[in-house]
SEKE-431471 format. One record per residue (C-alpha): residue number from 1; x, z, y. Coordinates in steps of 0.5 Angstrom, whole numbers. Layout:
(NUM,(X,Z,Y))
...
//
This chain:
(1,(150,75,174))
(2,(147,81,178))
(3,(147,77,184))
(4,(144,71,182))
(5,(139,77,179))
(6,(137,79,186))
(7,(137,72,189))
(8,(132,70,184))
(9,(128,76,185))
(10,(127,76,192))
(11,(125,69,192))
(12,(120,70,186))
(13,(117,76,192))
(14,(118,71,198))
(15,(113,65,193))
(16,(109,72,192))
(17,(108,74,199))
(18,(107,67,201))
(19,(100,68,200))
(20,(99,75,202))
(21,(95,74,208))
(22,(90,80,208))
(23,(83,78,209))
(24,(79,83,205))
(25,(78,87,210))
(26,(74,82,215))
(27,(67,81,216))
(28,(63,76,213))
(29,(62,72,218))
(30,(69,73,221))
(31,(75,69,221))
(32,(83,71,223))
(33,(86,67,228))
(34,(93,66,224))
(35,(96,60,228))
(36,(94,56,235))
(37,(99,50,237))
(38,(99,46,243))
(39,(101,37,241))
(40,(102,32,246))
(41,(106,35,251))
(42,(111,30,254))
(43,(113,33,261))
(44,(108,40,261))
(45,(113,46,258))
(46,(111,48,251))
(47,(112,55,253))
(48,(108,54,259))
(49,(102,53,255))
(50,(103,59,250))
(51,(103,64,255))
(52,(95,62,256))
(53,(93,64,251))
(54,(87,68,252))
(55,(87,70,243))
(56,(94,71,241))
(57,(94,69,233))
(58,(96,74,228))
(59,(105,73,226))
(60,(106,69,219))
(61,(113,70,216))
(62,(114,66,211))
(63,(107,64,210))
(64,(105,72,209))
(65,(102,77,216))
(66,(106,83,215))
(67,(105,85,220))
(68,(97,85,219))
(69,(100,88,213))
(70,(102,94,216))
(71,(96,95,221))
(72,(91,95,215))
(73,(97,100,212))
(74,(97,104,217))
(75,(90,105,218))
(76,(88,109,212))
(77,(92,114,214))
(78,(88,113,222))
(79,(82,119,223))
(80,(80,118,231))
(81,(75,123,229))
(82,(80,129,227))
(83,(84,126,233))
(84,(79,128,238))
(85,(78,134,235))
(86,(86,136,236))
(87,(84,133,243))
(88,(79,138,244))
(89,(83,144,241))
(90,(89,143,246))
(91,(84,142,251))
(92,(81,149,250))
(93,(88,152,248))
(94,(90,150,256))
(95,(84,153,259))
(96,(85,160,255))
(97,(92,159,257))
(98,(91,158,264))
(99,(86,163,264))
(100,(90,169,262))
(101,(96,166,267))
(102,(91,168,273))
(103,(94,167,279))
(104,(102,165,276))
(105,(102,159,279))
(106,(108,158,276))
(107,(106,159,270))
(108,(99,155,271))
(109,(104,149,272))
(110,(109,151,266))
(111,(103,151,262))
(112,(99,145,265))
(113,(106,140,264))
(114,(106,142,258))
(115,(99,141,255))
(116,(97,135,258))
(117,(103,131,255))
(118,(101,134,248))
(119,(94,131,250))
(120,(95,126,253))
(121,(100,124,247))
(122,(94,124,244))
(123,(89,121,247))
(124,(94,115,246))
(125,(95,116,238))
(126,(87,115,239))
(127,(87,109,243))
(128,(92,105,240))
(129,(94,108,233))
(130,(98,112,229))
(131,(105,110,228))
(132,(105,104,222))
(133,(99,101,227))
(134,(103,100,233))
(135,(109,98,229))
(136,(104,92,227))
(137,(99,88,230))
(138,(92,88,229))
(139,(87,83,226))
(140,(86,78,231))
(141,(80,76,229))
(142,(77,68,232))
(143,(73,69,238))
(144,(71,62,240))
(145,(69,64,247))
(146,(76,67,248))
(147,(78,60,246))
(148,(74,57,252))
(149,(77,61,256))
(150,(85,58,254))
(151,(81,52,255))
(152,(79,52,261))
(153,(87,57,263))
(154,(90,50,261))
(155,(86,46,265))
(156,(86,50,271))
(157,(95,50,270))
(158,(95,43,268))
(159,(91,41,275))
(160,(97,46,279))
(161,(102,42,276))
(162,(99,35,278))
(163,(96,32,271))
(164,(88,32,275))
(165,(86,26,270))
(166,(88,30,263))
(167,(85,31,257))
(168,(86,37,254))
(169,(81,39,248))
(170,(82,43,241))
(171,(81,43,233))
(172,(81,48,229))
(173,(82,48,223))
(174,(80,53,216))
(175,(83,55,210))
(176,(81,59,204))
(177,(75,60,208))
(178,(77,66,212))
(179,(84,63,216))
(180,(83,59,222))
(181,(89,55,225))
(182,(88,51,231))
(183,(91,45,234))
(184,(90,44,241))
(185,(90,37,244))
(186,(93,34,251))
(187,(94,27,253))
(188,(97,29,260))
(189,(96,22,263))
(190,(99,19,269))
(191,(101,26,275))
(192,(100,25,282))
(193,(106,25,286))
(194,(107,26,293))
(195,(106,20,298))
(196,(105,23,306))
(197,(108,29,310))
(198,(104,30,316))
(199,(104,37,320))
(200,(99,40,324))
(201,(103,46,328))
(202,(101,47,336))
(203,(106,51,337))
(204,(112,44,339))
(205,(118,50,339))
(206,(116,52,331))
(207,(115,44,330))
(208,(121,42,332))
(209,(125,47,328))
(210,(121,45,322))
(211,(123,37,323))
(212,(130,39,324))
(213,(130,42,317))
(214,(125,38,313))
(215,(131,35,309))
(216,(132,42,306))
(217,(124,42,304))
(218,(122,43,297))
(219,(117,38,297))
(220,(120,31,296))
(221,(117,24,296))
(222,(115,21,289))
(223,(116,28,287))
(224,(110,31,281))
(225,(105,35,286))
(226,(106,42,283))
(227,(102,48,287))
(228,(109,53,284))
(229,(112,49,289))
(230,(108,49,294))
(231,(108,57,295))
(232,(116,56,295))
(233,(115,52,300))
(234,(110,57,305))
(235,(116,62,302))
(236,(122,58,305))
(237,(118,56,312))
(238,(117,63,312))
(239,(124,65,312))
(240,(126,60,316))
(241,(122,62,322))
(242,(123,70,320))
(243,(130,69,320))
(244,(129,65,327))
(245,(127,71,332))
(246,(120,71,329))
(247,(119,77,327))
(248,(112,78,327))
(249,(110,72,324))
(250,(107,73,317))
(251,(106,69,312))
(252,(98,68,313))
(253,(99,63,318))
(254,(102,57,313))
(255,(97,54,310))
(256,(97,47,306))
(257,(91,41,306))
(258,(92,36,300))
(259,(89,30,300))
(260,(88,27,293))
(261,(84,21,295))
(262,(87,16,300))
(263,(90,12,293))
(264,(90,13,286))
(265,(95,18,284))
(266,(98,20,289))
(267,(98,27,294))
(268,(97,27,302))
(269,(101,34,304))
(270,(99,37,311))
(271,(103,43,314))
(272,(100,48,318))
(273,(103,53,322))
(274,(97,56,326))
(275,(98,60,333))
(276,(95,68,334))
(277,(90,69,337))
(278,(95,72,343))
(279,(97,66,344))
(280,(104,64,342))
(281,(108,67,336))
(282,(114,71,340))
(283,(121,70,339))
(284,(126,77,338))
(285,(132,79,341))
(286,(136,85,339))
(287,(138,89,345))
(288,(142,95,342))
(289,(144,97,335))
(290,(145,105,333))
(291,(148,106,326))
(292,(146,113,323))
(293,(150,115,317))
(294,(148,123,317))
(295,(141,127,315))
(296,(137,128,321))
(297,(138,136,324))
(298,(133,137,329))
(299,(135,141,336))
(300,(143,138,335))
(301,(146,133,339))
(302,(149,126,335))
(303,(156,125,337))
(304,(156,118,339))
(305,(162,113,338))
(306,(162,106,340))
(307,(165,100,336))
(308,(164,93,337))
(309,(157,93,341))
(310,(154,98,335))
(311,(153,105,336))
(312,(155,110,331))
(313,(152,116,332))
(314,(153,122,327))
(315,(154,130,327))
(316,(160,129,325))
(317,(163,122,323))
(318,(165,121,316))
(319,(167,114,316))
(320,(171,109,319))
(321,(167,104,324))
(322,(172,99,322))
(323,(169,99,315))
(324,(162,100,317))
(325,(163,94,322))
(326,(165,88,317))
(327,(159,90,312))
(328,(153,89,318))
(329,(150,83,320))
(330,(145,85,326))
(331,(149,85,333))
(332,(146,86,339))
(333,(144,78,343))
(334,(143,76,336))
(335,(136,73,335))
(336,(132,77,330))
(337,(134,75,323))
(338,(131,78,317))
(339,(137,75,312))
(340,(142,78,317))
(341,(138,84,315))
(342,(137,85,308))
(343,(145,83,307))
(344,(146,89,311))
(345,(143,93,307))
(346,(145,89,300))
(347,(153,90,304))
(348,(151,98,305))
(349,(148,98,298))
(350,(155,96,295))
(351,(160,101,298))
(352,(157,106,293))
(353,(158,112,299))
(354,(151,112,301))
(355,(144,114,297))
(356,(141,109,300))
(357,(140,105,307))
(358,(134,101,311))
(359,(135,97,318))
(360,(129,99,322))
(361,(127,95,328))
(362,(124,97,335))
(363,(120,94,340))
(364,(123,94,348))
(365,(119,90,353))
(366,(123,89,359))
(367,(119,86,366))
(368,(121,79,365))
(369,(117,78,359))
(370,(123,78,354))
(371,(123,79,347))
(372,(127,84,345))
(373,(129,89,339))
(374,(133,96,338))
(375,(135,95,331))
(376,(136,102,328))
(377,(141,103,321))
(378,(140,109,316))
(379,(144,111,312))
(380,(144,117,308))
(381,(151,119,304))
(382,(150,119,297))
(383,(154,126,293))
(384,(162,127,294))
(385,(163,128,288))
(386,(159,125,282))
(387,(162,128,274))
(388,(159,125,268))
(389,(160,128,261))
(390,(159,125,255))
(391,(159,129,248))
(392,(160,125,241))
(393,(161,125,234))
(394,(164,118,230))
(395,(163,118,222))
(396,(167,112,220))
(397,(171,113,212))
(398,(166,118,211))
(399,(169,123,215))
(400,(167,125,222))
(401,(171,125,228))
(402,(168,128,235))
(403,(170,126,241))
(404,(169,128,249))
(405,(171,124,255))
(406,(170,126,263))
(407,(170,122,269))
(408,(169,125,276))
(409,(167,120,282))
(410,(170,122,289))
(411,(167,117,294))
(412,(170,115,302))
(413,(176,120,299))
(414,(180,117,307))
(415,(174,117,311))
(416,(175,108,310))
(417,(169,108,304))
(418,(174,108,298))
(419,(172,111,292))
(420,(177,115,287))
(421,(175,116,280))
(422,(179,120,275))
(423,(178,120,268))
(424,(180,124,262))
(425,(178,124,254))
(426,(180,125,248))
(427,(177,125,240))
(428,(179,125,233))
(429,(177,119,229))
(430,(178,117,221))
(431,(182,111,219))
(432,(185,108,212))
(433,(193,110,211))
(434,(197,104,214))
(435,(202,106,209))
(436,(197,108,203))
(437,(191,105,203))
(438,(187,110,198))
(439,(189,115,203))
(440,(184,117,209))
(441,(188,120,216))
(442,(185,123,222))
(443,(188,120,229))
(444,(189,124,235))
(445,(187,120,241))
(446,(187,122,249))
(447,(188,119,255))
(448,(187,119,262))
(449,(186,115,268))
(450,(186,115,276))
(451,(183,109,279))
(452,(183,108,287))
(453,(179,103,290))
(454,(178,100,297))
(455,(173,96,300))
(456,(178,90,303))
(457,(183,86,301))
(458,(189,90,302))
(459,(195,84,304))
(460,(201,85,308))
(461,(200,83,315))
(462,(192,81,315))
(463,(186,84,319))
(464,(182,87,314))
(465,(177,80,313))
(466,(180,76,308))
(467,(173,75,303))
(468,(169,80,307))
(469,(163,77,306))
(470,(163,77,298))
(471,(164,84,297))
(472,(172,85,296))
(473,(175,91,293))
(474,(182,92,292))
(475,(183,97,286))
(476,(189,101,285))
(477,(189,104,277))
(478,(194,108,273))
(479,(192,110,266))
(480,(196,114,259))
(481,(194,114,253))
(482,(197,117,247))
(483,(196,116,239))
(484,(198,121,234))
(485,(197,119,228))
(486,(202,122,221))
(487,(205,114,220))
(488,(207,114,228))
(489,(206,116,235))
(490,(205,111,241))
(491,(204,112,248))
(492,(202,107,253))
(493,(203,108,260))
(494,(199,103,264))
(495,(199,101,273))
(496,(196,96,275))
(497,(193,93,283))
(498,(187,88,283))
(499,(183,83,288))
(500,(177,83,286))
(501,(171,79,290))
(502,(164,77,288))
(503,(160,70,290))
(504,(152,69,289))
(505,(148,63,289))
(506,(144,66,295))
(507,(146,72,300))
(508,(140,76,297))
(509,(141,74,290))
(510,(145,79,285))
(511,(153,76,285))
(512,(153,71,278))
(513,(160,70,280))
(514,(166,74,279))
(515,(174,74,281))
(516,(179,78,279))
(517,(186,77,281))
(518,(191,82,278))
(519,(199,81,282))
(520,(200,87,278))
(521,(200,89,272))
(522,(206,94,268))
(523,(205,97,261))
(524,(210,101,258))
(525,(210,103,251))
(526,(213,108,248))
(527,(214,109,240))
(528,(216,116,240))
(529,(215,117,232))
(530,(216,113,226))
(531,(214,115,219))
(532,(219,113,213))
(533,(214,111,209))
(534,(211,107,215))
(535,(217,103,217))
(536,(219,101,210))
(537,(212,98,210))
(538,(214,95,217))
(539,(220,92,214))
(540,(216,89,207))
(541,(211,87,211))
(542,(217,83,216))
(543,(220,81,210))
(544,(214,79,205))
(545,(209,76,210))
(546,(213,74,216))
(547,(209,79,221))
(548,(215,80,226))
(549,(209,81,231))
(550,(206,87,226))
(551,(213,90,226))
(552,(215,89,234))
(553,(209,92,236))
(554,(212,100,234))
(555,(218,98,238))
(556,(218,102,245))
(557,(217,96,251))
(558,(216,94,257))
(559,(211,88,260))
(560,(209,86,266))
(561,(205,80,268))
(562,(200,77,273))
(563,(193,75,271))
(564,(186,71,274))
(565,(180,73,271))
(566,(174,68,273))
(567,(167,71,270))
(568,(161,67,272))
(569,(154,70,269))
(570,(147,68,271))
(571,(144,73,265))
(572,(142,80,265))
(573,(142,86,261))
(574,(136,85,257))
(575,(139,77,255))
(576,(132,75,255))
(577,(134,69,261))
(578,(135,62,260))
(579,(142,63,263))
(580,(150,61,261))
(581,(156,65,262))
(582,(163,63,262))
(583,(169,68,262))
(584,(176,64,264))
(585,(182,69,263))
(586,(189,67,265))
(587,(195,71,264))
(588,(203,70,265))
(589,(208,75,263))
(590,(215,77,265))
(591,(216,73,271))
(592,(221,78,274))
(593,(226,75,270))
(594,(225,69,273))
(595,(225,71,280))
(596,(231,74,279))
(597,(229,81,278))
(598,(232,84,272))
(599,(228,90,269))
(600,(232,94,265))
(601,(229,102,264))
(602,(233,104,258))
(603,(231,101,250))
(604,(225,98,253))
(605,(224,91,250))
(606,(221,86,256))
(607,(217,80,254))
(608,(215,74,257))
(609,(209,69,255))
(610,(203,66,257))
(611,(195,67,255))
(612,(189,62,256))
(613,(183,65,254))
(614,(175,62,255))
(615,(169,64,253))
(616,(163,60,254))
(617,(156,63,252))
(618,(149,60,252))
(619,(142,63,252))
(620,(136,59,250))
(621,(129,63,250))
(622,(123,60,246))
(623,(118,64,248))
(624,(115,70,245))
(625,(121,75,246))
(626,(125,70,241))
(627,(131,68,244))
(628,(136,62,241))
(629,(144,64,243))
(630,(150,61,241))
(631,(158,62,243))
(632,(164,58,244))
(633,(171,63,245))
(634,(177,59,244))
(635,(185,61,246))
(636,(192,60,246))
(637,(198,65,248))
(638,(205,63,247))
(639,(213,67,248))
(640,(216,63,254))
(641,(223,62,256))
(642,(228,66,253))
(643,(222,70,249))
(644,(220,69,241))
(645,(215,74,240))
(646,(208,76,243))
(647,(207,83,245))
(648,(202,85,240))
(649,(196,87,244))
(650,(197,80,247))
(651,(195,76,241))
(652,(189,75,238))
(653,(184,77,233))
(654,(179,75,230))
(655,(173,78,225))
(656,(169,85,227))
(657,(163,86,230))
(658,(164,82,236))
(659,(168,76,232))
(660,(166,73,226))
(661,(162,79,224))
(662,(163,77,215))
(663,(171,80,216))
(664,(174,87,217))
(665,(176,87,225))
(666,(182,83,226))
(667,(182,81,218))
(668,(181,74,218))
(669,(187,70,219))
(670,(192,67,219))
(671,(189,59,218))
(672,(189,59,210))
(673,(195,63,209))
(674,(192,69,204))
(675,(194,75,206))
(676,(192,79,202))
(677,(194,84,196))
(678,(189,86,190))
(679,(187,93,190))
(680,(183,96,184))
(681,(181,88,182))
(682,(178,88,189))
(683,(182,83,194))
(684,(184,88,200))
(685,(187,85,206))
(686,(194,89,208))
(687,(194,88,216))
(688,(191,86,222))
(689,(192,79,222))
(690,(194,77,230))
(691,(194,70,232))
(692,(196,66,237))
(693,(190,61,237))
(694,(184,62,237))
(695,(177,58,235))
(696,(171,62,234))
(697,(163,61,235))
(698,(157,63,233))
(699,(150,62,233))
(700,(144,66,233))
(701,(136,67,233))
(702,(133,73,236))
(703,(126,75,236))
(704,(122,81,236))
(705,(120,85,231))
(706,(116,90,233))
(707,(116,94,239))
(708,(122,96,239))
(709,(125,94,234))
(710,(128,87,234))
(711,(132,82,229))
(712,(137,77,229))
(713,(139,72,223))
(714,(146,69,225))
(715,(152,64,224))
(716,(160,66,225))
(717,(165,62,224))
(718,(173,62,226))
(719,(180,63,225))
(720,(187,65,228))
(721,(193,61,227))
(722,(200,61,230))
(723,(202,56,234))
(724,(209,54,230))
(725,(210,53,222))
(726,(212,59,219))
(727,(216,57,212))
(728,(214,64,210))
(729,(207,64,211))
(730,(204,56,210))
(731,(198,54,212))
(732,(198,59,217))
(733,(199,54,224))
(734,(195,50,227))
(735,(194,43,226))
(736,(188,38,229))
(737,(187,34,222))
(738,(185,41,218))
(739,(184,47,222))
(740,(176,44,221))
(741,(177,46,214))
(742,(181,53,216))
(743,(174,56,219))
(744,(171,62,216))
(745,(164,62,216))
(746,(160,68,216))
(747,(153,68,215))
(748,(147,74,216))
(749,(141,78,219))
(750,(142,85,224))
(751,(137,90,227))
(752,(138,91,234))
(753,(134,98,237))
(754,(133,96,245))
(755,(131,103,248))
(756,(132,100,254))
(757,(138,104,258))
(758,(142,102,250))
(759,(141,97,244))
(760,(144,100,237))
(761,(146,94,233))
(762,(146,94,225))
(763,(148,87,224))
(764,(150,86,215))
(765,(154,79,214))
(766,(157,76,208))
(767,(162,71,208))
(768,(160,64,205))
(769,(166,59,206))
(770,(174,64,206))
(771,(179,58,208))
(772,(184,64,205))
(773,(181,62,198))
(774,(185,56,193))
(775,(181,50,196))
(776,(175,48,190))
(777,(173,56,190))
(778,(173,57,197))
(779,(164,57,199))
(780,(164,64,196))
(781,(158,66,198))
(782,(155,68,190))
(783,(160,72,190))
(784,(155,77,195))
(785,(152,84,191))
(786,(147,88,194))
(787,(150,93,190))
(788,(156,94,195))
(789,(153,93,201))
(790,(155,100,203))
(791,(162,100,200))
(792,(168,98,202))
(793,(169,91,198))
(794,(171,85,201))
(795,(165,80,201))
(796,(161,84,206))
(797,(161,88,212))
(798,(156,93,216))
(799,(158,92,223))
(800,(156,98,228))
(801,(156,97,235))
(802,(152,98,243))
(803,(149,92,245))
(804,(149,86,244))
(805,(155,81,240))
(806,(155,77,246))
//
């Protein structure tokens, strides 16, 4: 009853501030600008024409300005007068401060650093507002000159995209006499399209290379005429020529003449290329080559070492010329290059042993009027060792749980580029009792790590070469890790060799593509004590629910296995591109008994099985910060052979805040078999649910709030199930004519803080379909409490989490 109190509430309040757009501060012949929408468009991007908007309206939400609202609130408490006195204060306070300094110039800049940022926090506070003003937006009040001037934006873009003969004019109209919406209204009519290519270049050498690579051209016949293109043009003719031994050729010397008027609709395009004033444009070859990997000490002598036509000069020589030699592109006899340039440095820049590098060039003139260039390479060694600290505290069952970890970074340990990371950490944390689910305990965590990468494919019997030119590594990793916790202690040692190697769609774009080979993979796991208490709950759980996959797991093991990785992603940190990502995980384990190596280490269990795991992920931006996201992640595991159980870590899980965010973290499950028990009236899930089917997806809308803040409304759904009919646990297997019914969904709003290097997500779901529930009662989402938002119940759940859920 008390929910339905609140629903009807907040819609009664959502009616109200429906109407809530504030105007009583406006002038009497001002208007706001509360809404501005482009109709007509057909082939032209909306979006495109949003970003020409010289005015930008005030933001509606639900028929109110909020963010108006908060403006104006923020404006009463706003004295620009009082600031420019506290401004005038400082300033004077410094003046005095530097005086009785004298001549400390030290303490002069202390006090100069000090007070300028004081004063120019300040003069920011006057220009732009307190905190509530920035937060919110001020009044956009109608300019109709700014109107034209978006106009005449949109003619000027609608004419660079090839729509010459458009139409393009705007209405507006008011409403309650102070609120102005304006629909802008564009018939983009017939586009001009390309009909001729001519060129017009002197020089027959530049000519014929054009000609040869005229297929490769961004300008196509029948194509729309668009100016974009055409400077993408000028950009691939200029790299072309750049990467052909013109090394002073500029970009300048391109030009573009269209002729719009030999027949309707259609563009003549000619190409120029003009010739220097000296004559010809010069070709350059590269004569020598010096590689220079330490900081110049001037008055002593570099030692010099020659390796495949390049020098290595160094005081004292750190590192491997065979190394160095399969990251460079630019050799002596080759024709000057500009791409063979860049992805020398880009190769140089991946190792992660040098600050940084640059490929210099000097011109050599020699007597026969041959071009030639000495191609000089810096590289300055980054620190030997780098160490990174982090301090923290976890709250979690209103208790806190401190926390420490350290990493230490040895770089070119060999003198071969390879890197050593040594990693240790450790922390407690607050969890609820596995045998008693009233009591909080404390676990004991820590760990270490020891990983030794090299930057070559290491494989028996090869050269060195295999996949040079896509950044390979081989990563050697050994790690522990022991839990200690009252109901039991584990610890797991862990061994592990990857291949790993990147792709990009061009050489000097960031990698998209990544592939990771792991032909060794050793874990042992180690069960060092049980409590009574803990292992009669193990077996009632075995026995009751059917969970042999719970009660396996706190058995000491052996697993071994194989696995391929495939990540493709063309998003960046921020999620902001219109982009996709794809993850493919394939893992088989326990062939050594098949390929007749039979690992016995003592009491160890060993496990053979197969895992499948893809995850697709699709990023769609909608203009004005606001991004519409959407996630499919599915997956499949199975014993092999002579195996009848998954290792636990194995199995999937679904709910938490990267899963369907309405559950508790591995909560949800199996299927429609209800796995739960009552505790104090409340339906209180017992264990994790580990699965061996995965379907989950999730959707979401992302938008920017203010500044900062950004928020997300959001739809999860999903399930686990086991492949295989388990008469203790109905409903918990996967069947093609019901697992559409066995959905979990979720629905809810989060709160995200982007400060840049981290995004601090609150994301608050409710649950709306329970497949766990008797069929008639499973849409539960009235049963959702305002109430117990910050309580432990089973209908709602707070995640906290870093970054984005996908």
């Amino acid at each position: 009853m008390r929910s339905r109190v609140y629903i009807y509430a907040l819609s009664i309040t959502i009616f109200c501030l429906s109407g809530c757009i504030p105007t009583r501060y406006l002038g009497e012949d001002e208007k706001l600008l509360v809404g501005i929408e482009p109709v007509g468009l057909n082939k032209v991007d909306p979006v495109a024409i949003q970003a020409l908007y010289q005015q930008e309206p005030n933001r509606l939400v639900l028929g109110s300005a909020p963010y108006l609202a908060l403006y104006n609130f923020g404006k009463k408490f706003y004295d620009p007068q009082k600031i420019q006195e506290r401004i005038e204060e400082a300033q004077a306070k410094q003046a005095r401060k530097i005086k009785e300094a004298g001549t400390d110039s030290a303490e002069v800049q202390k006090i100069r650093a000090k007070f300028d940022a004081r004063i120019d926090r300040l003069q920011d506070k006057k220009k732009e507002g307190n905190f509530l003003m920035q937060l919110g937006e001020p009044p956009a009040i109608y300019d109709s000159l700014a109107m034209a001037r978006t106009m005449d934006q949109i003619d000027i873009y609608l004419n660079s995209k090839g729509y010459f003969n458009h139409q393009a004019d705007f209405t507006k109209e008011i409403k309650d006499e102070k609120l102005v919406y304006v629909t802008i209204n564009i018939d983009e009519n017939i586009p001009y399209r390309y009909s001729e290519f001519k060129f017009d270049i002197p020089d027959t050498t530049i000519l014929n290379l054009v000609k040869e690579n005229a297929a490769r051209s961004l300008l196509q016949l029948g194509e729309i005429y668009d100016e974009d293109e055409l400077s993408l043009e000028r950009d691939r003719l200029y790299n072309l020529l750049k990467n052909r031994g013109y090394y002073d050729f500029a970009r300048a010397y391109i030009e573009f003449e269209v002729d719009t008027s030999f027949t309707d609709n259609s563009a003549q395009v000619t190409t120029i290329i003009q010739n220097p004033e000296q004559g010809r444009h010069k070709v350059y070859e590269i004569k020598d080559v010096y590689f220079k990997t330490d900081i110049d000490r001037f008055g002593i002598p570099r030692d010099t070492i020659s390796y495949k036509g390049i020098d290595y000069v160094a005081y004292r020589h750190k590192y491997s010329p065979e190394i160095l030699d399969k990251k460079v592109d630019v050799y002596p006899g080759q024709l000057y290059s500009q791409l063979r340039t860049a992805t020398t440095q880009r190769k140089l820049s991946n190792l992660d042993v040098f600050q940084f590098n640059k490929v210099l060039y000097n011109k050599v003139q020699d007597s026969d009027s041959t071009y030639y260039l000495n191609a000089f390479i810096n590289a300055v060694p980054a620190k030997k060792f780098q160490e990174t600290t982090e301090l923290g505290m976890n709250f979690t069952e209103r208790r806190p749980g401190p926390f420490s970890s350290i990493r230490l970074r040895v770089r070119n340990v060999f003198g071969g580029a390879e890197n050593l990371d040594i990693g240790l950490r450790g922390g407690y944390e607050a969890q609820i009792g596995i045998a008693d689910d009233d009591e909080t305990v404390m676990i004991k965590e820590f760990g270490g790590s020891v990983a030794l990468s090299f930057p070559v494919i290491l494989v028996p019997f090869t050269n060195k070469n295999l996949l040079s030119e896509f950044s390979p590594r081989t990563r050697f990793y050994s790690g522990y890790a022991n839990e200690d916790r009252r109901e039991y202690q584990r610890s797991n040692y862990e061994l592990g060799l990857d291949y790993i190697w990147q792709r990009s769609r061009t050489p000097l774009q960031p990698p998209i593509m990544q592939y990771i080979f792991s032909p060794v993979n050793i874990n042992i796991v180690r069960v060092g004590r049980i409590s009574d208490a803990f292992q009669r709950r193990l077996e009632q759980d075995n026995i009751i629910r059917g969970n042999r996959s719970l009660a396996e797991s706190f058995k000491s093991g052996f697993i071994s296995f194989i696995s391929f990785n495939f990540i493709y992603n063309t998003n960046d940190f921020t999620q902001s591109k219109n982009a996709r990502y794809l993850r493919t995980l394939v893992e088989v384990g326990g062939l050594t008994q098949e390929l007749g190596l039979d690992v016995n280490i003592g009491d160890l269990r060993t496990f053979q099985y197969a895992k499948l795991n893809p995850d697709y992920r699709r990023y769609i931006p909608l203009g004005n910060q606001r991004v519409f996201a959407y996630r499919i992640n599915t997956g499949v595991a199975s014993p092999l052979f002579n195996s009848q159980v998954l290792p636990y870590d194995k199995h999937f899980f679904a709910g938490g805040a990267s899963s369907v965010r309405a559950w508790q973290s591995r909560r949800l499950g199996l299927g429609s078999f209800p796995a739960t028990t009552t505790v104090d009236g409340e339906d209180v899930i017992l264990n994790e649910q580990p699965g061996e089917v995965l379907l989950e997806g999730s959707v979401e809308y992302r938008f920017n709030m203010f500044s900062f803040l950004n928020g997300a409304f959001f739809v999860d759904a999903g399930n686990v199930w086991l492949l295989e009919k388990d008469a203790s646990r109905p409903g918990a297997n996967f069947e093609f004519n019901r697992f559409y019914k066995e959905l979990g969904v979720g629905t809810g709003f989060g709160i995200r803080f982007d400060l840049s290097v981290v995004v601090l997500r609150f994301d608050l779901a409710t649950k709306v379909y329970d497949p766990t529930v008797a069929n008639g009662s499973r849409f539960v989402f009235d049963e959702f409490k305002f109430s117990q938002i910050f309580t432990r119940n089973n209908q709602t759940s707070l995640n906290i989490g870093i970054g984005y859920p996908f």
